[in-house]
LUMMI-105126 format. One record per residue: residue number from 1; x, y, z of N, C-alpha, C in turn. Coordinates in steps of 0.02 Angstrom, whole numbers. Example, Ala and Ser with C-alpha at 12.3 -4.5 7.8 and 13.67 -1.06 7.14 Angstrom:
1  660  -284  390  615  -225  390  660  -165  390
2  642  -112  354  684  -53  357  645  2  394
This chain:
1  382  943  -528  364  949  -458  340  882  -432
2  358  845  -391  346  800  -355  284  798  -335
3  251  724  -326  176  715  -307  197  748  -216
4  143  764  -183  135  782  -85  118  697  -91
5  141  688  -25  142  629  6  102  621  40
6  33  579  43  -13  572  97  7  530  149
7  -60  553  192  -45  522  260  -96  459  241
8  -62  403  213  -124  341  186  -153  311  263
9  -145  323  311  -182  297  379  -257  341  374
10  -229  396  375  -296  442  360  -365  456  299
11  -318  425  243  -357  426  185  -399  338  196
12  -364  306  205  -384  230  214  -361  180  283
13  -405  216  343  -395  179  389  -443  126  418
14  -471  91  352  -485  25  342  -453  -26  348
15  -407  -24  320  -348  -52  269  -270  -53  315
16  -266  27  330  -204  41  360  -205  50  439
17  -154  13  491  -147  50  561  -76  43  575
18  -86  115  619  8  98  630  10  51  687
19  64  25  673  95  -28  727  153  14  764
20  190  58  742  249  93  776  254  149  753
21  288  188  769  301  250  732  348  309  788
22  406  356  750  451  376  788  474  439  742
23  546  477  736  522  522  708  586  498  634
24  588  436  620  618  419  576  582  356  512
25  535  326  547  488  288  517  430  250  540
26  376  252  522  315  239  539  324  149  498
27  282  94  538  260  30  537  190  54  531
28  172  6  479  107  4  474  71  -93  464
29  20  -104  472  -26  -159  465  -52  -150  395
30  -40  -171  334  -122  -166  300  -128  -245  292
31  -201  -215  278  -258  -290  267  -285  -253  213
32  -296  -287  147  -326  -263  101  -383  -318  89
33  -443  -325  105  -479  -385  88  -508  -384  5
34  -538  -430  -7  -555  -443  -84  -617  -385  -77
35  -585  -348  -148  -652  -286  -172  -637  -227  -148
36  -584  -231  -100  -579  -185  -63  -529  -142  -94
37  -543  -51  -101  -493  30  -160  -480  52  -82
38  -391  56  -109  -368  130  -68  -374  173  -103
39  -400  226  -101  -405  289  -137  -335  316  -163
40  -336  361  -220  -295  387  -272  -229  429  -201
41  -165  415  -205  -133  444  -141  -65  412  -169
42  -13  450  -152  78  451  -141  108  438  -82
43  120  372  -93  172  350  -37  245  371  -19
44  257  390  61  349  412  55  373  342  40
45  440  342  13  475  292  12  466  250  48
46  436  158  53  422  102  96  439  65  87
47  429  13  108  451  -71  85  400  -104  120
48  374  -160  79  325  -197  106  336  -272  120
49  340  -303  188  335  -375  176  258  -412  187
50  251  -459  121  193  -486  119  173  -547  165
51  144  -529  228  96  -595  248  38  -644  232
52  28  -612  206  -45  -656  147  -24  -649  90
53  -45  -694  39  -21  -667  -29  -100  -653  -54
54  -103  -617  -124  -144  -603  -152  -142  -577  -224
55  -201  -540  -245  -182  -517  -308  -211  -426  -303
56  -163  -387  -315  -171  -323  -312  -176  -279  -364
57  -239  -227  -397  -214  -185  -444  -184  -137  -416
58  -134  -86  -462  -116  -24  -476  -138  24  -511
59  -172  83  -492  -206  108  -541  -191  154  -539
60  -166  210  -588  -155  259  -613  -190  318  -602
61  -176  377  -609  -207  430  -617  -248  416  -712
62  -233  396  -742  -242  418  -786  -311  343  -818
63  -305  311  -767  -346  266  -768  -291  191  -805
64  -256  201  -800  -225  129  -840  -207  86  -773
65  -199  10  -771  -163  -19  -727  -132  -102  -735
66  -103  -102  -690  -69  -157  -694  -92  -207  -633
67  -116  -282  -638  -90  -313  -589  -64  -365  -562
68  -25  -354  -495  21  -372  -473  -9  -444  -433
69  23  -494  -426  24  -548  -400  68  -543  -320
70  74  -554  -267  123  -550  -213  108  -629  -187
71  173  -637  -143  176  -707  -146  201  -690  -59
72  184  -728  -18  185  -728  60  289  -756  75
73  295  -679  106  356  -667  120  400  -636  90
74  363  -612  14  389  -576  -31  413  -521  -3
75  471  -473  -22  468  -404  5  455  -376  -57
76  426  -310  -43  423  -264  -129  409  -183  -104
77  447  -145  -129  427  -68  -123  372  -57  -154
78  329  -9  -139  273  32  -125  304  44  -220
79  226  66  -252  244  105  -324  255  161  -318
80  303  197  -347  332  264  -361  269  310  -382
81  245  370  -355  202  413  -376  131  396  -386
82  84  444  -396  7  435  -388  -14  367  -376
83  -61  346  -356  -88  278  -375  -156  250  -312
84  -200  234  -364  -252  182  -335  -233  111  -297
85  -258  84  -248  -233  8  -254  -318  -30  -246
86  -327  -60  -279  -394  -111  -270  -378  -201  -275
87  -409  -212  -232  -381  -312  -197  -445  -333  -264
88  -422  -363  -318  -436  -383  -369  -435  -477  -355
89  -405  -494  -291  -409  -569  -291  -460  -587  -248
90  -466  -669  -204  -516  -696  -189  -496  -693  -108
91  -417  -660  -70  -403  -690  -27  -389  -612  -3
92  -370  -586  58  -374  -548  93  -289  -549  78
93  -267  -491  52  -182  -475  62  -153  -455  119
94  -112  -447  153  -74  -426  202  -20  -416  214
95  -9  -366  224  74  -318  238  83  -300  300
96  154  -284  306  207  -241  372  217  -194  308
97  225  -141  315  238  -88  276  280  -54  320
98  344  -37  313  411  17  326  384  84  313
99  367  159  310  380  209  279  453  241  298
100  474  268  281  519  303  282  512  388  291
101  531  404  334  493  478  329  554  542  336
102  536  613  304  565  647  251  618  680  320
């Protein structure tokens, strides 16, 4: 059974604002500053282009993670299923985030 897909504006609208939205895909802003957790949540299918670079964890349901380095202009899809994100670097990250919606 597939993870439900949150509405991450709502869970973390610190972080997240929409910039557009229609009934085929939502634009979003994030700013993730240093120190700063999106809470445990499933993204629909996205794509992200990076305006700031930074350093990002991934964190698991299960507590394990990985992290990711992004480099300014990079594009990169959203991680597949559950996941934490916490800004583990010194510099404030920043995205255009695509969703794609069902």
């Amino acid at each position: 059974m597939p993870d439900q897909i949150d509405d991450i504006v709502a869970l973390s609208p610190d972080v997240h604002s929409v910039l557009f939205e229609n009934a085929a895909i939502r634009v979003l802003k994030v700013a993730v500053k240093p120190g700063a957790k999106v809470p445990m949540h499933t993204n629909p299918e996205n794509i992200n282009y990076v305006l700031k670079p930074g350093t990002l964890r991934l964190i698991n349901p299960d507590q394990s993670f990985v992290d990711v380095s992004v480099s300014e202009g990079q594009v990169i899809p959203a991680p597949v299923g559950k996941h934490a994100v916490e800004n583990v670097g010194e510099t404030e990250v920043q995205t255009i985030c695509i969703e794609l919606k069902a």
